[in-house]
C-alpha positions in Angstrom: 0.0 0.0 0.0 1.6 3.1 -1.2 2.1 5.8 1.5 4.1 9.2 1.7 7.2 8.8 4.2 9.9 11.0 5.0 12.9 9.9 6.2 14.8 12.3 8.9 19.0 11.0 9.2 22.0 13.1 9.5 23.6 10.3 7.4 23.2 11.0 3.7 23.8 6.9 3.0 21.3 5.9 5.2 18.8 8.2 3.6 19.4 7.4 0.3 20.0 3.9 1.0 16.1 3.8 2.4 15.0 5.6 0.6 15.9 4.0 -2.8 14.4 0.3 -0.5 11.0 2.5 0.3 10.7 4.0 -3.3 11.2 0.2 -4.6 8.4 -1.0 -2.2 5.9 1.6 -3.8 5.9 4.1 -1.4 6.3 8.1 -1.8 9.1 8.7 0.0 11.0 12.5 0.6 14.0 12.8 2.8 16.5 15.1 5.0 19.4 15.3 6.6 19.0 18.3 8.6 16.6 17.7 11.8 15.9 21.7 12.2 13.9 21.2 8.8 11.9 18.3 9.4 8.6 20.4 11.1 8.3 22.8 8.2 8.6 20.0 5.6 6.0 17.9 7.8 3.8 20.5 7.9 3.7 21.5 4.6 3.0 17.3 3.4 0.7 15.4 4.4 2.8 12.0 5.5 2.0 8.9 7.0 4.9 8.0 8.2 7.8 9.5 9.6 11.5 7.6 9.7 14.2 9.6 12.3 17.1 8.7 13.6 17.5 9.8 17.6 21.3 10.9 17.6 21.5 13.7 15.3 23.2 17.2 15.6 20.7 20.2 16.3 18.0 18.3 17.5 17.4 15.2 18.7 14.8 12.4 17.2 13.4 12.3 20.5 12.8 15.9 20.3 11.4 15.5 17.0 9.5 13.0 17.8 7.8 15.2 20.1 7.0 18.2 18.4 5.5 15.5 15.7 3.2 13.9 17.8 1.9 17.2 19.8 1.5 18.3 15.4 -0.1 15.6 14.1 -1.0 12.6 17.0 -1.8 10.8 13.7 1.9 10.5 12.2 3.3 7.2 12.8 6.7 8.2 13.9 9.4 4.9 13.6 12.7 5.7 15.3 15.7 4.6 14.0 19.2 4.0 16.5 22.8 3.0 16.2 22.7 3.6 20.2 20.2 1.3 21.7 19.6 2.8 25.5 16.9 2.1 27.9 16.2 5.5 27.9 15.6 6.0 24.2 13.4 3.1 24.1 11.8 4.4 26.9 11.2 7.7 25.8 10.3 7.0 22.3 7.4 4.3 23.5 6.3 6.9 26.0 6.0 9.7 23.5 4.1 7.3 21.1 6.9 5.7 18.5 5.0 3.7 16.7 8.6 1.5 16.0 12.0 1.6 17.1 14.2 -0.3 14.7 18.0 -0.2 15.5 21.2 -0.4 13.5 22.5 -1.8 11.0 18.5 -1.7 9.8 17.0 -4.9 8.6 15.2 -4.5 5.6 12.8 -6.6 6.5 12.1 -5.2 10.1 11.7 -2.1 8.2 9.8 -3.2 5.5 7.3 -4.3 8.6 7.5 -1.8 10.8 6.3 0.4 7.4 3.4 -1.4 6.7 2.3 -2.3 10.1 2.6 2.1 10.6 0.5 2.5 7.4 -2.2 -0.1 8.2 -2.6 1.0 11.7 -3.0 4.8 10.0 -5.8 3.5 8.2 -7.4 1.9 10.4 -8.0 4.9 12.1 -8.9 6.8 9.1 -11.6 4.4 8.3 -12.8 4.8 11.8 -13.1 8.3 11.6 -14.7 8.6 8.4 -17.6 6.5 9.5 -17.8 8.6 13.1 -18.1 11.4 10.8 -20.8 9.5 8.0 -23.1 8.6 11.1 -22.8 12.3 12.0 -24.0 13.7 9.0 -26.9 11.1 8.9 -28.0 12.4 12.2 -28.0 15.9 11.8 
């Protein structure tokens, strides 16, 4: 199921390199690797899903993460880490990562993490579109 992603990593190879996988998979897929652009770009397109790394110079993915999810609740934000702490799994579960997937990145885990982001996206969607049909039928 195509989707629009952007992928947030200081590290140009990692963002080409996913992006290249994400674009192959189908998806729509834009990318940075400056963190202290990522809340314009967001709120200027309409994504899905969000890809950041947590260690990156300027501001933190955690940080991001936050001002994401206080934007747009409905962003499904997967966290990406070469530096697997208990407090960045902590913190990105308790400021609602959808995913934390951690380095070297497995395809596969990613290619999951994705779909199981974009189904859980529209599964809501659907959900709020009929709260809103049975709305209009009562009014």
């Amino acid at each position: 199921m195509k989707s629009k992603i952007l992928i947030i990593d200081d590290e140009k190879e990692i963002t080409d390199a996913l992006t290249l996988f994400l674009k192959y998979e189908g998806h729509d897929v834009d990318s940075l690797n400056d963190p202290m652009k990522a809340m314009s770009m967001i709120e200027d397109t309409n994504y899905m899903v969000v890809i950041s790394d947590i260690s990156m110079p300027g501001k933190s993915g955690i940080q991001l993460l936050k001002e994401i999810k206080e934007y747009n609740g409905m962003i499904q934000v997967i966290m990406v880490t070469a530096y697997v702490t208990m407090e960045n799994i902590l913190s990105c579960h308790q400021l609602g990562a959808s995913d934390c997937l951690f380095k070297p990145i497995s395809l596969d885990k990613l290619k999951e993490a994705v779909e199981e982001a974009v189904n859980r996206t529209n599964k809501w969607e659907k959900i709020l579109k009929g709260l809103q049909a049975g709305k209009k039928e009562t009014e």
